[in-house]
N, C-alpha and C positions, 0 to 999 in steps of 0.2 A: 796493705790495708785489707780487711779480713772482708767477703764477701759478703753483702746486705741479703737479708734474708730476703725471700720470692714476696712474699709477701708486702714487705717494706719497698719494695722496687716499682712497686703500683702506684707511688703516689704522686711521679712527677706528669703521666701522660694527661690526666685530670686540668693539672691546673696549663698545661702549653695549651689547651683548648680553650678554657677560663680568659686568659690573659690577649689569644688570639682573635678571640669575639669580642674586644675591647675596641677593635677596628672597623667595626660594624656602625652604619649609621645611629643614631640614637633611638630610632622608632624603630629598627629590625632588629636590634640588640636584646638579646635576652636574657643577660645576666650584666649587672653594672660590679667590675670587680678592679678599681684601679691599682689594688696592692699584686693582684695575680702575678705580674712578670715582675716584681721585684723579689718575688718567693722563688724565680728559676734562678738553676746556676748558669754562668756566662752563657755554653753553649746553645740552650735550649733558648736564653733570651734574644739571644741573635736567630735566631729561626723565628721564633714569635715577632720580631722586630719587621722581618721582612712581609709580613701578612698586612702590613699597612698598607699594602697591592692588592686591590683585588682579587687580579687574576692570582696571586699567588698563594691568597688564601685560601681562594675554590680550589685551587690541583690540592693543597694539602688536607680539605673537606674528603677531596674525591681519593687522594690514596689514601688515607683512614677507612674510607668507605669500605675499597676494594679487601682492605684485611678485615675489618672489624664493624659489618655494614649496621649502622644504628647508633654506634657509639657515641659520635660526635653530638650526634640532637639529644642522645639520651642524658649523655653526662651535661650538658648544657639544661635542661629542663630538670634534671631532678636537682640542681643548685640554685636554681630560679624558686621551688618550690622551697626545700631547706631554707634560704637566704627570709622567703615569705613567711613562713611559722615560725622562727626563732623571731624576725621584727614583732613578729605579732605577741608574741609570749614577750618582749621587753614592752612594749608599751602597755600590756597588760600588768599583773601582780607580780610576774617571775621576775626577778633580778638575780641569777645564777646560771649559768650554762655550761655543761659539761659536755665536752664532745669527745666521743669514744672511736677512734681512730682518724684522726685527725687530719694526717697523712701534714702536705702543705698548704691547705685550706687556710682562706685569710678570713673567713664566715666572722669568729671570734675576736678578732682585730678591728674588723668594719662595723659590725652590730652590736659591739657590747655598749653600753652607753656608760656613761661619768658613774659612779655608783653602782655597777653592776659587777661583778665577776664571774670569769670564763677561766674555766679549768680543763686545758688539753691533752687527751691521754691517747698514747702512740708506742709503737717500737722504739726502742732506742734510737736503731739507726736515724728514723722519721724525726726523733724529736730534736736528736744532736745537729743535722740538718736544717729544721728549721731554724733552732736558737743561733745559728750563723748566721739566717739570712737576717731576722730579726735584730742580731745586733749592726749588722750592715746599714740597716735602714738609719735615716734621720730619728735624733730620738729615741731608737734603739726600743727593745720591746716596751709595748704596753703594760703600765704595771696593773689592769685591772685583769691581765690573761696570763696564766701560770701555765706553763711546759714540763707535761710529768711521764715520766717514761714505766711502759711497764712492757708484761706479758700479759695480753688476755687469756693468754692459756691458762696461768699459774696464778693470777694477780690476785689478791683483796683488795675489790675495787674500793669498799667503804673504808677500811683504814686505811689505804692509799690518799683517797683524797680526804679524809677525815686530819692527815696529819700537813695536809696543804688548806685549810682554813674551809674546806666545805664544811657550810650548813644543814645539815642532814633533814633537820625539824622542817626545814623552809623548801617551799616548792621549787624546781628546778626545770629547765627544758635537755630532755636530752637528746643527743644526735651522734646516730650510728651508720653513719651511712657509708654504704660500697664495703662493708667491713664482715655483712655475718657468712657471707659466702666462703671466708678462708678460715673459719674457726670450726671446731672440731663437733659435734653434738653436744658434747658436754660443757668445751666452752661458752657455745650459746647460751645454754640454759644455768650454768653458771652465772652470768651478766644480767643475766631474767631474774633469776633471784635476789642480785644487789637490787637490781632495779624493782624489783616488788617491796621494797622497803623506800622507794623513796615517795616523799611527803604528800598528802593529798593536795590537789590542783597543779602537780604536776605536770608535764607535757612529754612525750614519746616521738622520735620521729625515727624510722630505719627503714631502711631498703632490703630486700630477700632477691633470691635467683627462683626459678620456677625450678623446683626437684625434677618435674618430669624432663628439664631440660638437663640437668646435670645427669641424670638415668641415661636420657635416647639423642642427646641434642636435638637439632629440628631448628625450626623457627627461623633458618633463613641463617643462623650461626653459626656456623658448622666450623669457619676459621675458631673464635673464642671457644669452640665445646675442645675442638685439637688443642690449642694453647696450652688452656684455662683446667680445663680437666683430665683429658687425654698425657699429653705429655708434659707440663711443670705440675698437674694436681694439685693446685694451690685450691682450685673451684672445691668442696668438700659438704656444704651446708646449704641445703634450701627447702624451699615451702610451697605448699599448694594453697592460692587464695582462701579457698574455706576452710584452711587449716591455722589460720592466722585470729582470727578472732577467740576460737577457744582455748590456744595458745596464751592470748595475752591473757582473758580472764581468767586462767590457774594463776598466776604471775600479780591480779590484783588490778590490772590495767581492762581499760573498755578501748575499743576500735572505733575512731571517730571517720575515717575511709583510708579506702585505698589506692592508688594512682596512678596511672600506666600511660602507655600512649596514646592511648583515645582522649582521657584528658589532658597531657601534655599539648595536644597537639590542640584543642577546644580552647584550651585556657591561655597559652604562651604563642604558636609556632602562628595559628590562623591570624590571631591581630598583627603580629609583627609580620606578613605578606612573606612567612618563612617555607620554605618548602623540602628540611633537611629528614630524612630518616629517624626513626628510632626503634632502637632494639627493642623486641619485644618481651625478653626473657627477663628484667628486673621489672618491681613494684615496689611504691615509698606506700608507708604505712603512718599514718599520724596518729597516735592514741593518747588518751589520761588517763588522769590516778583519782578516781571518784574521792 
């Protein structure tokens, strides 16, 4: 079998954390995801299975820590946040959702509602992957959620999803998250320009790496700068907060805020009597399309 790309390999540590915090009492819980561990394959589900322990959820809190200290609160809070603006854009006007690296995220699957559709765009490896778990499931995929495989490198994101029944005219929520940090400069601003064409009352949601982190590391990171940039170099793409707003306005988009861990931690971690790390090197970004 032909090796998955570095990229594509990023998308199972996500949801074992997703699916792990399902064993969380209901008030300290901070992300409600019951499809999570039906998206792992066997092994990883028998790992997440055993986190029904306490004690054996905190050791594997705490060794995530020691490699990757922040990960585990951050990736848990910026899906808390995602999971919040896409509900909010369905019960508002939006009845379409496009998400743009998808990875094994079940976001699509849990929030689409009757009438709505969810158009998933991923690596191949990603998507061939999921459509196994999907067909595994009861039921078998949702047919309001379409599995489209591409390259962000290369892709035509509009005729891509143009020839899978997107409505281009009609407003849309999009979600790009954990994804612009492995694409190239040009890919970014490639995906900025489908995305400046899409429909007014639109919705924007995506995450950035801090540039200055990917330059010098710092920030308490320094395992993810080795990893992540130093030696696989998948890390390639990032931003400086004040660089984000006139960013999106060339593009046709407005910055409605920005998110990090002082509000993760305000918003999610302090009611729920949580007290986990977060990196401080990503920010989610929520914008529209005047």
């Amino acid at each position: 079998m032909a090796r998955r790309p570095a990229a594509a390999q990023t998308a199972l540590g996500p949801m074992v954390i997703a699916a792990a915090e399902q064993y969380e009492p209901p008030g300290r819980r901070l992300v409600e995801d019951g499809l999570a561990a039906r998206f792992l394959p066997p092994a990883a589900r028998a790992t997440v299975q055993a986190c029904r322990w306490k004690a054996v959820r905190e050791r594997m809190i705490a060794a995530t820590a020691k490699r990757a200290p922040g990960v585990w609160g951050g990736v848990l809070c910026r899906k808390r946040y995602a999971d919040e603006k896409v509900a909010e854009a369905f019960h508002g006007e939006i009845e379409q959702l496009v998400v743009l690296g998808a990875g094994l995220d079940t976001r699509a699957c849990r929030l689409t509602p009757p009438g709505g559709h969810a158009y998933e765009l991923d690596l191949p490896a990603n998507i061939a992957a999921k459509a196994r778990r999907l067909r595994a499931m009861p039921g078998g995929a949702p047919e309001r959620v379409q599995l489209i495989a591409v390259d962000f490198e290369s892709a035509d994101l509009a005729k891509v999803l143009a020839g899978h029944g997107f409505q281009a005219d009609r407003p849309a929520m999009f979600v790009w998250e954990a994804v612009t940090q492995y694409l190239t400069e040009e890919a970014v601003h490639a995906t900025l320009t489908f995305l400046s064409r899409a429909a007014p009352g639109s919705r924007l949601l995506f995450t950035y790496v801090l540039v200055d982190f990917l330059a010098h590391g710092g920030y308490g990171a320094a395992a993810l700068h080795e990893e992540f940039v130093a030696k696989r170099r998948v890390w390639r793409f990032g931003l400086a907060p004040d660089e984000v707003g006139p960013l999106l306005e060339r593009y046709g988009w407005a910055e409605h805020e920005q998110v990090g861990t002082a509000e993760y931690r305000a918003r999610y971690l302090e009611p729920a009597g949580r007290d986990l790390p977060i990196m401080d090197i990503e920010r989610f970004v929520h914008a529209a399309k005047p």
